[in-house]
C-alpha positions as a Python dict, from the first residue, in 0.01 Angstrom:
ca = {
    (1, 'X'): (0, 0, 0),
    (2, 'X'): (-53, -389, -30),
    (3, 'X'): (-318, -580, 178),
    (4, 'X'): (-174, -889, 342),
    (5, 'X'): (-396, -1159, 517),
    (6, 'X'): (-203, -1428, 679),
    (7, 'X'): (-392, -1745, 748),
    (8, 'X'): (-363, -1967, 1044),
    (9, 'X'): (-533, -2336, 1069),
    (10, 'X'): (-451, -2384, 1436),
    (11, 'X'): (-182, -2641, 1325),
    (12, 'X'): (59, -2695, 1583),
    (13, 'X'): (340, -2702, 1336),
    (14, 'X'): (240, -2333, 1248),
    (15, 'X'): (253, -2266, 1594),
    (16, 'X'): (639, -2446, 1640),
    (17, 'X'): (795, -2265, 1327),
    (18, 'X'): (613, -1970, 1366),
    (19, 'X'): (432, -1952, 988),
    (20, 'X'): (101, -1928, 806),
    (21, 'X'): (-76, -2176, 653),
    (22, 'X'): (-158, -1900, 316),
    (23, 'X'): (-13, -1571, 303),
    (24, 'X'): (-221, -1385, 32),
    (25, 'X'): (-50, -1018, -87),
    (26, 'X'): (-309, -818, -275),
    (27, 'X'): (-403, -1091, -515),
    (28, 'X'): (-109, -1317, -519),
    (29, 'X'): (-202, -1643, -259),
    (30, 'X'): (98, -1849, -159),
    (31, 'X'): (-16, -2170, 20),
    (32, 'X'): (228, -2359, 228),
    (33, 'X'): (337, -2682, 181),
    (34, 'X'): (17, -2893, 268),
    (35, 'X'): (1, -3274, 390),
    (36, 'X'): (-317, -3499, 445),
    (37, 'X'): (-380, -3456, 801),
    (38, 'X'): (-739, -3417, 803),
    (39, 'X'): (-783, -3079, 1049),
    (40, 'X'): (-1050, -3178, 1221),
    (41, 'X'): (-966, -3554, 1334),
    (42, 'X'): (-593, -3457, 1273),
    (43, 'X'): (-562, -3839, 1120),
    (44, 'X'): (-385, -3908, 859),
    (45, 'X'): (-465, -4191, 612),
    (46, 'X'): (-250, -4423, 503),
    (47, 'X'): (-321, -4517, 127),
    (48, 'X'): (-101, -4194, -81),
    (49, 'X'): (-409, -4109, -315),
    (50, 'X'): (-666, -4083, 29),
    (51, 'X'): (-379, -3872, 128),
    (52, 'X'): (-367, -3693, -191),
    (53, 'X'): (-720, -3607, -133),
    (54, 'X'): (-723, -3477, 187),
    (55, 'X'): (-449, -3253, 47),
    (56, 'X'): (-658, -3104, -167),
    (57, 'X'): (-918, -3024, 88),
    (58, 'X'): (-688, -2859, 307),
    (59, 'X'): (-529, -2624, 15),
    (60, 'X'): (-917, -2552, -140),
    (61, 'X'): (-1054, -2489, 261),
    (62, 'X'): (-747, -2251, 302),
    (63, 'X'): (-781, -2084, -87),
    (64, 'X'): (-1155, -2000, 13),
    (65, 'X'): (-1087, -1841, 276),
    (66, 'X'): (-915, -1581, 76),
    (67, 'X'): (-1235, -1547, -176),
    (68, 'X'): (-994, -1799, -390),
    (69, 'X'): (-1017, -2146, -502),
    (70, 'X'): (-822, -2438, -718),
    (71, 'X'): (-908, -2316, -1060),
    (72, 'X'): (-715, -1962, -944),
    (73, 'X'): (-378, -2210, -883),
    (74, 'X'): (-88, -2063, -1140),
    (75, 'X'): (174, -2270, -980),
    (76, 'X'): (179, -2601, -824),
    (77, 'X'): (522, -2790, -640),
    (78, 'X'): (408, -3148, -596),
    (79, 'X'): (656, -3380, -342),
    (80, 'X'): (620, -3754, -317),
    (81, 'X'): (788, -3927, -95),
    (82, 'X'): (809, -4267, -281),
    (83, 'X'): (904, -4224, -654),
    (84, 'X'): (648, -4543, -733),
    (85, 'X'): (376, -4345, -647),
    (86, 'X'): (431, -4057, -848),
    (87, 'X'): (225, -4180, -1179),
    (88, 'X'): (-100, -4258, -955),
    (89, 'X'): (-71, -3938, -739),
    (90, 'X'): (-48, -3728, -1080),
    (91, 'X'): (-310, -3922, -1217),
    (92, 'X'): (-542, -3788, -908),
    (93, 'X'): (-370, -3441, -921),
    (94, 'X'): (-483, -3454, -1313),
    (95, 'X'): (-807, -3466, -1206),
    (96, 'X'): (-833, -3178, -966),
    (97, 'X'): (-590, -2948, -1226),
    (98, 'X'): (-809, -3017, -1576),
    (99, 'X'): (-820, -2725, -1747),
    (100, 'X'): (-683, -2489, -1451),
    (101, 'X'): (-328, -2642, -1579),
    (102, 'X'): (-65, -2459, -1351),
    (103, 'X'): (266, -2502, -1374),
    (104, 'X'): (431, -2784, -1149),
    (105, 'X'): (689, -2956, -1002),
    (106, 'X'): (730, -3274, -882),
    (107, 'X'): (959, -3443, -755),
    (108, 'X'): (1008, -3716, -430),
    (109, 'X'): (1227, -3589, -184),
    (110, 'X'): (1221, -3768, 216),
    (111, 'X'): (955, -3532, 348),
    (112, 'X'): (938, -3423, 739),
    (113, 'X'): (756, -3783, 853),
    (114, 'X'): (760, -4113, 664),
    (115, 'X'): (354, -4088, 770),
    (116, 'X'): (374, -3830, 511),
    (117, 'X'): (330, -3983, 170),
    (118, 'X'): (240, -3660, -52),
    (119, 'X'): (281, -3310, 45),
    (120, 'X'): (164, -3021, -204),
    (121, 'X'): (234, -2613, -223),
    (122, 'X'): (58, -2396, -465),
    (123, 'X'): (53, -2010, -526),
    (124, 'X'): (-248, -1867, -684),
    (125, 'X'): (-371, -1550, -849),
    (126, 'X'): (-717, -1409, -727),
    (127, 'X'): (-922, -1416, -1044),
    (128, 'X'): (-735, -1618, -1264),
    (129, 'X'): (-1021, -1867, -1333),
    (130, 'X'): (-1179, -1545, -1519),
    (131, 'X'): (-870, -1405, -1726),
    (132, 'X'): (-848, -1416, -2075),
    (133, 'X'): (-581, -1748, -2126),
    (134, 'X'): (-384, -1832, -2434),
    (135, 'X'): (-295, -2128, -2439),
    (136, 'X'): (39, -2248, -2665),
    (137, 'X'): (130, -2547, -2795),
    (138, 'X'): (533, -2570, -2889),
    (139, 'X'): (598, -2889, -3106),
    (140, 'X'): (887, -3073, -3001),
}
């Protein structure tokens, strides 16, 4: 039988819709679409790579509380909300992803506030920062 731990944050949005901030299934961790509200002040700053950081706390805070963390990330869906940003928030999210190198999307739809300039989603895989990876290279 699986194990399933479902993680609040005491976000009122997960309250509203009624979901959990990481939903981890054995060793599989899906992490919900994350914005920059910092949890604690619940502000939200304005510059997109500030944001872009504060994203990134909230998805490593939530990872570790599943005995997980950023270098486990398989699978990243990155959403922008202005396209002229996207080379300078990739830039940051290069920084965070070196060498953990999960797949990703990106791309810039209107998100759910126009405070909201970066929003991220990742699944992970408990233990991937140990496996044995291949990595290959296809010429194009």
């Amino acid at each position: 039988m699986a194990k399933i731990i479902k993680v609040k944050t005491g976000s009122k949005f997960e309250e509203i819709a009624s979901y959990s901030r990481v939903v981890a299934v054995d060793n599989w961790i899906y992490v919900s679409n994350t914005a920059g509200r910092n949890p604690d002040t619940k502000e939200i700053p304005e510059d997109v790579i500030e944001q872009t950081a504060q994203v990134f706390e909230n998805i490593e805070r939530a990872l570790v509380a599943v005995g997980s963390s950023l270098k486990d990330v398989v699978v990243s869906r990155v959403f922008i909300q202005d396209p002229a940003d996207t080379e300078k928030v990739m830039a940051f999210i290069g920084t965070k992803f070196r060498g953990v190198d999960p797949t990703t999307t990106v791309t810039c739809p209107p998100l759910g506030s126009t405070v909201y300039k970066v929003e991220l989603e990742v699944t992970a895989y408990r233990g991937a920062a140990e496996a044995n990876v291949e990595t290959i290279t296809i010429a194009q």
